[in-house]
DODOBA-960732 format. One line per field, with one value per residue (C-alpha): z, y, x; residue in three letters; chain. Coordinates in steps of 0.2 Angstrom, whole numbers. Layout:
N
Z: Z; ...
Y: Y; ...
X: X; ...
type: Ala; ...
mol: A; ...
//
This chain:
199
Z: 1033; 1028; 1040; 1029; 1012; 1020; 1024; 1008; 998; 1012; 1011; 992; 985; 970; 979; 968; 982; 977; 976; 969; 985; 985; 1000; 994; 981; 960; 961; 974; 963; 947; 959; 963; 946; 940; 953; 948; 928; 932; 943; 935; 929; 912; 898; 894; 901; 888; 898; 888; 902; 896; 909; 905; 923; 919; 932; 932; 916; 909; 920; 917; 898; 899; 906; 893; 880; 887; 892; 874; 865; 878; 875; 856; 859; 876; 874; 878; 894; 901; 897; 915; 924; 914; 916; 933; 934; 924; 934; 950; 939; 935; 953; 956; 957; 943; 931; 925; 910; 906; 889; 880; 868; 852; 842; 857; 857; 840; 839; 851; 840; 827; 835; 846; 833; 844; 856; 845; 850; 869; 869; 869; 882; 892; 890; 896; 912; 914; 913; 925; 938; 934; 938; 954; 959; 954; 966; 979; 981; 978; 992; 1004; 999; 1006; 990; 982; 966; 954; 937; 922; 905; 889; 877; 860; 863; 869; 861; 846; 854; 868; 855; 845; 864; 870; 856; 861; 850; 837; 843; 862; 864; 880; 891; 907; 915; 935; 942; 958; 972; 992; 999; 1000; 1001; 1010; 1000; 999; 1012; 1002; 1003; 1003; 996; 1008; 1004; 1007; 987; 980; 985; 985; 997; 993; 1002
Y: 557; 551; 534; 531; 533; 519; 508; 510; 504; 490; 484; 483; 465; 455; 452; 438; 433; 446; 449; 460; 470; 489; 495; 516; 522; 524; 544; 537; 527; 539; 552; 541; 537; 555; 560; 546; 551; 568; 565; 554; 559; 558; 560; 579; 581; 570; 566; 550; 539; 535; 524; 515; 511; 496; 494; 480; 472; 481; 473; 455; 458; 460; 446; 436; 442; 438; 420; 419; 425; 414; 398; 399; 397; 385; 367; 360; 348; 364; 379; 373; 379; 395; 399; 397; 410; 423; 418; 424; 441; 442; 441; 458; 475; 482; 483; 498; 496; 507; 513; 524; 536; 532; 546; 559; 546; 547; 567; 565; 556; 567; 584; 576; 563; 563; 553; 544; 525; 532; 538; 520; 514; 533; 530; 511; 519; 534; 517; 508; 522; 526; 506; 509; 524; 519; 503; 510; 521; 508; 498; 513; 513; 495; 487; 471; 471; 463; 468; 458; 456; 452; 460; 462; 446; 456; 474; 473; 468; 477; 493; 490; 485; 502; 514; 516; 527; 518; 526; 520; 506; 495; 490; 480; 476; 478; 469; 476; 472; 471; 459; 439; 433; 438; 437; 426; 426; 437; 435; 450; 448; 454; 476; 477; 469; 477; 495; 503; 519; 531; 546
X: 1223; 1240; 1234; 1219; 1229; 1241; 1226; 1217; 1233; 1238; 1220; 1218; 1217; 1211; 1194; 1185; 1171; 1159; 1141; 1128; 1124; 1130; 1140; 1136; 1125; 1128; 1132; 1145; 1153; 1152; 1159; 1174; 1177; 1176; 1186; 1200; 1199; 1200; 1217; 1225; 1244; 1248; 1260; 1260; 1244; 1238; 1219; 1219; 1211; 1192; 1180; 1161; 1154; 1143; 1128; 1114; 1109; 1124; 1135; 1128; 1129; 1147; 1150; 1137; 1150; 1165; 1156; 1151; 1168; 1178; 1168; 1170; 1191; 1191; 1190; 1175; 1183; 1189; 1177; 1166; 1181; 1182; 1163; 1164; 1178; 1166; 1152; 1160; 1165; 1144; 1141; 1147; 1136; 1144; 1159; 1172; 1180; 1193; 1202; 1213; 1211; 1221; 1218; 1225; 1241; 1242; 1242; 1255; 1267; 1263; 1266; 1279; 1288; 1306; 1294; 1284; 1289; 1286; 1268; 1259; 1269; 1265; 1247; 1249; 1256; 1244; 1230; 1239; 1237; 1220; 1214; 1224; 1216; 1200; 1203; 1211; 1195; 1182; 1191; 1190; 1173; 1170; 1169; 1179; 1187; 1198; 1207; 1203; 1209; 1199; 1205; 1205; 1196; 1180; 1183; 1175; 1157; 1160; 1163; 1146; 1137; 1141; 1145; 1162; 1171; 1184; 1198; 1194; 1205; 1199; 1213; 1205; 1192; 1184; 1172; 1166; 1154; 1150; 1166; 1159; 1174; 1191; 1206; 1219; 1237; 1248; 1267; 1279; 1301; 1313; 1312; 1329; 1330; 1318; 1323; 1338; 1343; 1357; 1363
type: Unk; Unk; Unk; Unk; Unk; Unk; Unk; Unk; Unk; Unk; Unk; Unk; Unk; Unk; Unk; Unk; Unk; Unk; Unk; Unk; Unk; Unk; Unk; Unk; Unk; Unk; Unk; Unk; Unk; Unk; Unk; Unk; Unk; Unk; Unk; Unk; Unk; Unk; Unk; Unk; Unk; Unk; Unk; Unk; Unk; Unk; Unk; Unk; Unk; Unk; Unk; Unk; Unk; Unk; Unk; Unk; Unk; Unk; Unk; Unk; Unk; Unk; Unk; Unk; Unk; Unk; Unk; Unk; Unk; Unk; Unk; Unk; Unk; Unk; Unk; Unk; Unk; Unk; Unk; Unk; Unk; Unk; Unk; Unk; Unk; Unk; Unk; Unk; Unk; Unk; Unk; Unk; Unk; Unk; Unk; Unk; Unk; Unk; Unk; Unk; Unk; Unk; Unk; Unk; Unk; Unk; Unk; Unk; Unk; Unk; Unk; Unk; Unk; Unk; Unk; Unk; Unk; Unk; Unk; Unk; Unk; Unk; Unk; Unk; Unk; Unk; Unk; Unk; Unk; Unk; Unk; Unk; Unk; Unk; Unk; Unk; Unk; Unk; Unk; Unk; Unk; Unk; Unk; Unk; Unk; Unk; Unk; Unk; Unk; Unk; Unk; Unk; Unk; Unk; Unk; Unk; Unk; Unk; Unk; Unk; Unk; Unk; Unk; Unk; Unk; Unk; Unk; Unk; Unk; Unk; Unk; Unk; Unk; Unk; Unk; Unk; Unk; Unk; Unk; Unk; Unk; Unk; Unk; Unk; Unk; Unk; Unk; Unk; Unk; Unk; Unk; Unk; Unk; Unk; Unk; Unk; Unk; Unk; Unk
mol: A; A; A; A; A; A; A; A; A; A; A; A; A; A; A; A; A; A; A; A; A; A; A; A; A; A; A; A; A; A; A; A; A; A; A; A; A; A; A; A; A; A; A; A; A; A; A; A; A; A; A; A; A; A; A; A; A; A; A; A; A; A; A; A; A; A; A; A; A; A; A; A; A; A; A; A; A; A; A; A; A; A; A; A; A; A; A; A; A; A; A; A; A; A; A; A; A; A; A; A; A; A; A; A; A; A; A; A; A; A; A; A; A; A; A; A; A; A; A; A; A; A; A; A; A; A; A; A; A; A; A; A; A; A; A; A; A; A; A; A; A; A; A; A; A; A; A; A; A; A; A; A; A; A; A; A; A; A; A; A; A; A; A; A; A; A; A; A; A; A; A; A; A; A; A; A; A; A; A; A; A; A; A; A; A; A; A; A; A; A; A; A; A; A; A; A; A; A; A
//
């Protein structure tokens, strides 16, 4: 087991090649996300990870929106460039956005107020773990993936699209799909600068 954990997190990379093939089935992919919500640490105990799979038509409207709301602010000589970036993001099976719940921060800092300035950045954390777990298991599972980041720019319509709750405050996006691409070379630092060892 401990091999497959080292595989999954060696093999997971910003996978941009993707198409709209499946590699398992949708209760597959709800039962990983689930099972990532469910385990991911947080501040307290806090639970403030929130997740929207988006599947199908849902998953091309996201991207409709983000096309739209990008187009409105990327000058004109540039924007095929950009389109062709959310395209490749549209050509996935699905899409995950994930959030955090404000209003659980927010009781935080109240009941907790020598730790008030600490929570937002706890939940930031407790986000970042739950995207990685999340990808982590979608890449065992044979998909590709990559995190994106549109918002505010894409919160508001992505709120009303959906009927997010208002204090759900999206963090990132993940567009996932069946691997078309391989990714890219990656490039390691020497460890011996990046870690330190004493005792």
């Amino acid at each position: 087991m401990s091999m497959e954990i080292y595989k999954a997190i060696a093999n997971r990379r910003s996978i941009y090649g993707i198409n709209k093939e499946t590699v398992t089935s949708d209760e597959r992919i709800q039962e990983i996300i689930r099972y990532a919500v469910k385990h991911t640490p947080s501040a307290f105990n806090s639970q403030t990870g929130r997740a929207v799979l988006l599947l199908r038509n849902h998953h091309d409207r996201l991207w409709d929106i983000t096309n739209k709301a990008l187009k409105a602010i990327v000058l004109a000589e540039s924007f095929a460039e950009t389109e062709q970036k959310i395209n490749s993001f549209r050509n996935g099976y699905g899409s995950i956005l994930f959030f955090e719940d404000q209003k659980i921060v927010e009781g935080l800092q109240e009941s907790f107020p020598l730790y008030k300035d600490n929570f937002p950045v706890w939940s930031q954390h407790s986000s970042g773990i739950l995207q990685y777990i999340t990808w982590t298991l979608l890449e065992a599972e044979g998909f590709g993936a990559s995190l994106q980041h549109y918002s505010p720019l894409i919160e508001s319509e992505v709120r009303e699209a959906w009927s997010i709750p208002e204090s759900w405050k999206l963090i990132a996006q993940m567009p996932f799909g069946k691997p078309a691409a391989p990714a890219g070379e990656k490039e390691f630092g020497p460890l011996e600068e990046r870690v330190k060892v004493f005792g």
